[in-house]
C-alpha positions, 0 to 999 in steps of 0.5 A: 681628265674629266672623262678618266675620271669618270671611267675610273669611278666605273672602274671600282666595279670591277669585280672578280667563267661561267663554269662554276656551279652557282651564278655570282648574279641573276636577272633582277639584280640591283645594286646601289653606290655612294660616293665621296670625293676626300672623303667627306664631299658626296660626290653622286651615286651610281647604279647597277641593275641587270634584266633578262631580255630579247635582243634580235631574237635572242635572249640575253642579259641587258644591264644599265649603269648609271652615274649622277654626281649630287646637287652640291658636286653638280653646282660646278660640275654636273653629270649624268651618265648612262651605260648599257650592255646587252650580253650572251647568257652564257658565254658573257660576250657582249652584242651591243653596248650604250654609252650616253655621257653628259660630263660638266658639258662634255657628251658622247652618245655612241652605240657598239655592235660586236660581231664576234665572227668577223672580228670587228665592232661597228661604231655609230657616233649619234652626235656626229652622225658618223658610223665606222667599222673596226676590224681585227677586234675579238674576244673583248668586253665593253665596259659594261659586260667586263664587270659581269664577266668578271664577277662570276670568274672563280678566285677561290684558288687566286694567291696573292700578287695573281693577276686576272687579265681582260681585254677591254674595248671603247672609244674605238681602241682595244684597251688591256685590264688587269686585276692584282689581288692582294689578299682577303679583309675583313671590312667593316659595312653599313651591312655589318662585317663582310668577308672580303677579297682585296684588288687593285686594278692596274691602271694608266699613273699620270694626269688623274692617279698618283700612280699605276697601282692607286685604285683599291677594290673590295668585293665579297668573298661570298659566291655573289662577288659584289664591289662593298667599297673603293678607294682612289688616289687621285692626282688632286684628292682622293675618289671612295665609294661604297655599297648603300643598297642592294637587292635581288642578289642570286646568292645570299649576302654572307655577313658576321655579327659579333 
């Protein structure tokens, strides 16, 4: 339940191929979350920054992610986690991905290397000291390369109740993602009014969501695609979280002042 949890608070995001004329993000892009647990508790923040790199030889995107919960949330239940994908600058597709997890005690450190020609994702567990291989794997994202693929898909022509469907893969299973959108908002920010396109994720109901459509995400209807807030019902309590810093975004951050 504990780990759910903090997929999930990645989850929110998710934003909405790389066909269109301008780019939802460039290299240098950092972008800063805060979080609330029923909404007056500061549960931690999390934090988004993307670099052009060389890996192997070729140049791709590498993005970090990273989670903390706040020293009064962490008296009880400390976590820092670590995420990091390396992706292809054009097509998005994911070469390796990161994951270093401390959840309350709870670790995983384990390294994802894709080969998309023979169809399989290497798996190196670093704390068991245990490689495995598994076959039959193509066209998916990690955690990590799904929120930047996402972004940049085009949903100026999306109406409501269209769905956007990804294959996601981690801890060693292929996992299918789904985005439902429910219209565009005008939401009020720290920023001041942004225009906004409303999502629900579809996710598993049962021990950590009241049900299946219990996640809201809201991201700008401008040509960045950035997450502003999220929302979550949980089985005990609710998970929000909201944009609290940015900077260089590849497109100006369209905002309107009354």
């Amino acid at each position: 339940m504990k780990e759910k949890i903090l997929v999930i608070s990645f989850l929110f995001f998710l934003s909405i191929t790389f066909s269109q004329e301008k780019k939802a993000f460039k290299s240098g892009e950092w972008l800063r979350f805060k979080m609330s647990y029923s909404g007056f508790l500061k549960a931690g923040e999390a934090e988004f920054s993307l670099n052009e790199e060389e890996l192997n030889g070729k140049k791709v995107m590498h993005a970090t992610a990273k989670g903390r919960t706040s020293s009064v949330v962490g008296w009880f239940f400390k976590v820092r986690d670590n995420y990091q994908s390396y992706f292809d600058l054009e097509t998005g597709k994911p070469y390796v991905f990161k994951r270093k997890i401390n959840e309350g005690g709870y670790k995983k450190n384990k390294v994802l290397t894709f080969n998309e020609v023979k169809k399989e994702v290497e798996v190196k567990n670093l704390l068991k000291k245990k490689d495995t291989i598994i076959r039959g794997i193509a066209n998916v994202h990690d955690m990590i390369s799904t929120f930047y693929y996402l972004r940049s898909y085009d949903t100026k022509s999306m109406k409501k109740g269209d769905e956007i469907a990804i294959d996601m893969f981690f801890d060693q299973k292929k996992y299918p993602f789904k985005l439902k959108f429910l219209g565009f908002e005008m939401l009020e920010t720290k920023f001041g009014k942004v225009k906004t396109q409303k999502f629900t994720p579809l996710v598993q109901s049962g021990r950590v969501f009241k049900e299946q459509e219990s996640v809201t995400v809201w991201i700008t209807a401008d040509d960045n695609k950035i997450p502003v807030k999220m929302k979550a019902s949980l089985s005990v309590g609710s998970l929000r979280a909201e944009l609290d810093a940015y900077k260089g975004l590849a497109n100006s951050f369209e905002m309107i002042f009354d």
